[in-house]
N, C-alpha and C positions, 0 to 999 in steps of 0.2 A: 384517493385522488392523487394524480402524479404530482411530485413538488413543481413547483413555479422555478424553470431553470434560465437563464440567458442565453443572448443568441451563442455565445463561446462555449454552453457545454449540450450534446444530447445526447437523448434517452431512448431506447430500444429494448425489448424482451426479445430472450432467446428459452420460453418457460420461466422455473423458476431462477434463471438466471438475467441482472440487470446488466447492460452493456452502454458503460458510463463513458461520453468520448469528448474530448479536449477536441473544439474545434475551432480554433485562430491560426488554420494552418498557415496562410499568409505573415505570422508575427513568431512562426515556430513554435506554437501552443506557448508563447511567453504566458504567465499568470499574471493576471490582472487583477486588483477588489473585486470585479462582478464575479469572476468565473470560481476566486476563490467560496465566497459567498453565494453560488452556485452549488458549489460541493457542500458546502455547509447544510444545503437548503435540503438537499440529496438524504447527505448521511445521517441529518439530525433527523429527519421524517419518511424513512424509505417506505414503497410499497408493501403492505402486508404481506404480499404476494410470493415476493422475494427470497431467497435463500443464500444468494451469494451475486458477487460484482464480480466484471471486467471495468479494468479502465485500460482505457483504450484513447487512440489518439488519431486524430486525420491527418494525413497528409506525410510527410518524412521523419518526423521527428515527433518525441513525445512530448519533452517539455524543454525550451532554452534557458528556463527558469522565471525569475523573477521580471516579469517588465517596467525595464527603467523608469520608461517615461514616464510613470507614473509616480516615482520614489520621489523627485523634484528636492526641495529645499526643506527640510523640518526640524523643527527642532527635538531635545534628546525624549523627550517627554512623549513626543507622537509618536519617534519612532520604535519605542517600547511598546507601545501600545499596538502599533501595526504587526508588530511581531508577533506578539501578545495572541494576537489575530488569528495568523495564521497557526500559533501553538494549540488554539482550540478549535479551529476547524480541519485542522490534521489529529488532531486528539480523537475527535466526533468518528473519522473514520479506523483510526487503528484499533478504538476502543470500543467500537458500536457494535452492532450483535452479527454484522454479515461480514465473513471472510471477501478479502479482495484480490483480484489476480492484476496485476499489472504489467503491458505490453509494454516491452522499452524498445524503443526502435530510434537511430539515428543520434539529436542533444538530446541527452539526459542529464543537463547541465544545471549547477547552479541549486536555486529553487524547486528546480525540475527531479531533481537527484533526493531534494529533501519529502519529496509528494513520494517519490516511488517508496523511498525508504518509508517510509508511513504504511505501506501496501503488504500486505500479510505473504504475498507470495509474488514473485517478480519471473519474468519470462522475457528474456533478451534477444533480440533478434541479431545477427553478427554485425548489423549495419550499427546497432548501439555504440556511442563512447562516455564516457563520463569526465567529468574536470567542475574541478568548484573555485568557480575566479577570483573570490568574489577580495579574498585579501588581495589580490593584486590589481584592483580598482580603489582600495582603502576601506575596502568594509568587512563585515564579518554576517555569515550565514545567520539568519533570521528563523527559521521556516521549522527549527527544532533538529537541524543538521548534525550540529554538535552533541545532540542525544542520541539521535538514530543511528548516524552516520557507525560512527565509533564501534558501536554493540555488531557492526555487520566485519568490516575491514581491521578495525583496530585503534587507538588515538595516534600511533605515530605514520600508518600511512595516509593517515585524514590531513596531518600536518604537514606531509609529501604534496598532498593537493592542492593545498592552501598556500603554501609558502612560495613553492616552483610554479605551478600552472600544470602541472603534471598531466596529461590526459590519456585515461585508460581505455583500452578496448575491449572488446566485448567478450572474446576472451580471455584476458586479465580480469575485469568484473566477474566472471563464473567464477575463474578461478579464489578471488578474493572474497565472495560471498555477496556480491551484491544482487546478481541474480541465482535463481536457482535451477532455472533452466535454458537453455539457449536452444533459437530453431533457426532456422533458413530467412533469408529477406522473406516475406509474406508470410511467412508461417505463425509467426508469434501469437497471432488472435487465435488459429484454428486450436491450437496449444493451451491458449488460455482458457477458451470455453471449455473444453475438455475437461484439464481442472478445475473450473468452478463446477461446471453439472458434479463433478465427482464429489465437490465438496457441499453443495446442493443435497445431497442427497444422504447425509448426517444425519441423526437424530439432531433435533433444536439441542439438547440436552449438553451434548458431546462435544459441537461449535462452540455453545455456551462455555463450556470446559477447555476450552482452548484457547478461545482470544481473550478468555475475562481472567481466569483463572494461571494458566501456565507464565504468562510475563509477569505476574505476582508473585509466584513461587521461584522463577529463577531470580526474580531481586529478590528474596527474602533472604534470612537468614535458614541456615540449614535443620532448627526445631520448628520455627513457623511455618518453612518450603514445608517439610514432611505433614505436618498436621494439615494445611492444606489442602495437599495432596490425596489425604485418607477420606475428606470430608468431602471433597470431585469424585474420589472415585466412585463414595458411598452412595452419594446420590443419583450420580449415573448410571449406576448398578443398577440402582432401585426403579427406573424410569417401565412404565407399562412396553416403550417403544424398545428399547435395551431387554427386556426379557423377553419379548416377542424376537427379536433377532439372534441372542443366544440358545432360544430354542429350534429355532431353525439351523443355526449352525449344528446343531449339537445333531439334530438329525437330518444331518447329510444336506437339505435342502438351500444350504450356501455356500457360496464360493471361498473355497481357501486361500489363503495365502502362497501364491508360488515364484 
């Protein structure tokens, strides 16, 4: 059964690819509780079907970030908790079993900046910019920014964004790592699908090995990383779907590397 989403996010197959879309284009896909709680709904319970996501976005922009008007008056206690929030429903997707591709197109602002970085694979369109305001309003990023953000750019050009108001182009983002591929105005979707079919079509075994396993091993320590490592590979070795594909490599009947 598809999850129960709101009217701010919908749901589309392109095969085994789900095409997940931010739609408050009117509020610049600002996030809101439902729509966060939408993604929740999504990532905690995806279709069996499934193999891999787009997130994708209507309209100019993918995300302006966080929507104020919702933040209001709270005290220190709730707003840990809100946060809190969003740390487990950005958790749910970067640690859940389906690779995601995300279109950045236009604000990738804020909150919005903290969603994509959460997204296994990013795809910017030239229209993309980035800037995180959020200390120059008197607050500080929520949404797990300060975790992701950093592992991509670095902690002192994240302190460039936070402190100035800095805002980067989409160009500068390739370059600094926040996307990893850039396309044309309109292009970014066609780009993205591309990628996820591609990654859709993994062995379960091998995605398993990548999104569960590889951000465990670059935190570990360098005897843990390596054990790790031997006991991914062991396994994937051993898969009925992994011997059937290096037997075909082996005789001629797959495509090389070129």
């Amino acid at each position: 059964m598809a999850p129960q989403l709101p009217p701010s996010l919908t749901l589309d197959h392109d095969g085994p690819v789900a095409v997940l879309r931010l739609a408050r284009p009117d509020k610049r896909n600002a996030l809101d509780d439902a729509t966060v709680l939408g993604l929740e709904a999504f990532f905690g319970a995806p279709p069996p079907d499934v193999r891999a996501v787009v997130l994708d976005a209507e309209g100019d922009h993918f995300s302006a970030g966080l929507d104020l008007a919702e933040l209001g008056a709270t005290d220190g206690v709730a707003g840990v908790e809100h946060s809190r929030f969003w740390h487990r429903v950005f958790d749910r997707m970067e640690r859940g079993r389906l690779p995601v591709v995300s279109v950045l197109k236009g604000a990738v602002v804020g909150g919005g900046l903290e969603l994509a970085a959460a997204t296994h694979v990013r795809v910017a369109e030239t229209s993309a910019f980035y800037a995180l305001p959020e200390a120059r309003h008197g607050l500080f990023v929520g949404g797990g920014g300060s975790v992701r953000i950093p592992r991509l750019i670095g902690v002192h050009r994240m302190t460039d964004l936070m402190l100035t108001g800095r805002v980067l182009d989409a160009q500068e983002g390739l370059a600094l790592g926040i996307s990893t591929y850039l396309a044309e105005p309109g292009g970014g979707f066609a780009k993205a699908l591309e990628l996820a079919h591609r990654m859709a079509d993994n062995p379960p075994v091998s995605t398993f090995a990548v999104l569960q396993a590889l951000p465990r091993i670059a935190a570990a320590r360098d005897e843990e990383g390596y054990l790790m490592e031997s006991l991914m590979a062991a396994i994937s070795s051993s898969s009925d779907e992994a011997q059937d594909r290096m037997a075909a490599f082996l005789d001629g009947r797959a495509g090389k590397v070129r």
